[in-house]
C-alpha positions, 0 to 999 in steps of 0.5 A: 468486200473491202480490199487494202495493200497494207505494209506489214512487219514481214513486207507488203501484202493485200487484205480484206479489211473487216470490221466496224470502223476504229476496230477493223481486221486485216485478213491477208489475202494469198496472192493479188485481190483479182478474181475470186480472193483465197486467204493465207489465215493470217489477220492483224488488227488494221492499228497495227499496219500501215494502209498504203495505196490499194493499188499500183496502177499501170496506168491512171486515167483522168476524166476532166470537167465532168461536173457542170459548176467544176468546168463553170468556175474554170471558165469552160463549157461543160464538155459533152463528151468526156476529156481524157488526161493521164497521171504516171502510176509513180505519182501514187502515194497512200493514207497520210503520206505528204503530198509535195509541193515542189518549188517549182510551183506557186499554186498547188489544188485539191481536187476530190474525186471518185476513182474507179478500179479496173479489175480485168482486162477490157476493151471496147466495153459498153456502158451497161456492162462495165460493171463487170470490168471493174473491181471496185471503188476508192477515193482519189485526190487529183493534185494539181500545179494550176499555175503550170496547168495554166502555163503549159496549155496542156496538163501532164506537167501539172498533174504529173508530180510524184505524190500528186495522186493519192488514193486509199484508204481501200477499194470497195467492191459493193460500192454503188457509185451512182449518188454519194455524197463527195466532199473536200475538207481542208484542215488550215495552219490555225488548226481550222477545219473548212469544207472546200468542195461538196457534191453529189456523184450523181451530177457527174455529166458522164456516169461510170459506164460511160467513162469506162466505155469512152476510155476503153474505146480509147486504150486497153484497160487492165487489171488495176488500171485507175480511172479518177472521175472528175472533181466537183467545184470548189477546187483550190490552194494548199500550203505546207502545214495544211492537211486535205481530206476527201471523204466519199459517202459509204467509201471512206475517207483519204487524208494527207498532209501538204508540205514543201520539198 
């Protein structure tokens, strides 16, 4: 199933999203996406909605350097244990929302990733059975201000920025997370479509099971926590005017323009 938080005439609701793609239907869903979903028996075509964020998180946990080449063109060892960082839940923005580079910043990157949905309450889950703590699976953009990353030794300030985590443009829940293809496409000021970033989710150094057993040991995960995978190499600079689109193999694909505060 597929699950959107779509704004609608009469306010924000969550919906199964329905259909073959450039003819899906949103069907409302009653109260929240968790557990076994019931419907209000209202539908709209999904052109006629807004698609938003598929989820507020409480929280949103980021995995760092977990593709090999990723952690080699920063200038690192592969880290043999994962390494947790955190976005605020106010740096969420969805499908087409502007990602703003503040002027604070000289250099702001993509970074293509998988997100993982967390869809019940857990801790201290092991690798094997966190299938069953997670609702499903989105795309992530994990927006980065490198120059201050590099500045301030630590990451909260560089990653942290209101509308530096996009997510959508749904969250699959019989999504297979284990090899897909992942891929980073930026779209210039001359009009130029380059793909910047391509890889598979199978050379991620810790699976999924893993990385919800690391961070559970860690820290309580809730329902519709987000936990952002890791991005593969080939990371880099966007300006205003461009536009960054991250598309994951059986997922779906997540776009947003860039502009300057």
């Amino acid at each position: 199933m597929r699950l959107g938080r779509l704004a609608t005439r009469d306010g924000v609701v969550f919906a199964a999203i329905e259909g073959e793609s450039g003819a899906e239907t949103a069907r409302e869903i009653a109260e929240h996406p968790f557990g076994t979903p019931t419907f209000t028996g209202r539908t709209w075509p999904l052109a006629d909605v807004r698609v938003l964020a598929p989820i507020l998180a409480t929280k949103v946990i980021c995995i760092g350097k977990n593709y090999a080449a990723h952690a080699a063109e920063m200038g690192t060892e592969a880290p043999a244990d994962p390494v947790i960082f955190m976005k605020p839940n106010t740096a969420i923005i969805g499908p087409e929302a502007p990602i703003v580079r503040p002027p604070s910043s000289d250099r702001v990157d993509y970074e293509g990733e998988l997100a993982v949905v967390i869809g019940r309450p857990c801790k201290d889950v092991r690798a094997g059975d966190a299938a069953a703590s997670i609702l499903g699976y989105t795309v992530a953009n994990d927006v980065t201000a490198r120059d201050q990353q590099k500045i301030d030794g630590q990451w909260t300030r560089a990653k942290g920025y209101d509308t530096f985590c996009p997510l959508g443009p749904w969250i699959d829940t019989d999504f297979d997370p284990s090899d897909a293809v992942i891929r980073t496409e930026l779209i210039g000021l001359d009009g130029q479509t380059t793909v910047k970033q391509q890889s598979r989710t199978s050379l991620m150094l810790h699976s999924v099971g893993e990385i919800v057993e690391w961070v559970s040991r860690v820290m309580t995960l809730l329902p519709g926590d987000v936990i952002l995978t890791g991005t593969p190499e080939g990371i880099g600079p966007m300006v205003a005017g461009e536009r960054v689109s991250v598309t994951i193999e059986g997922l779906g694909t997540l776009s947003n323009p860039v502009v300057d505060k």
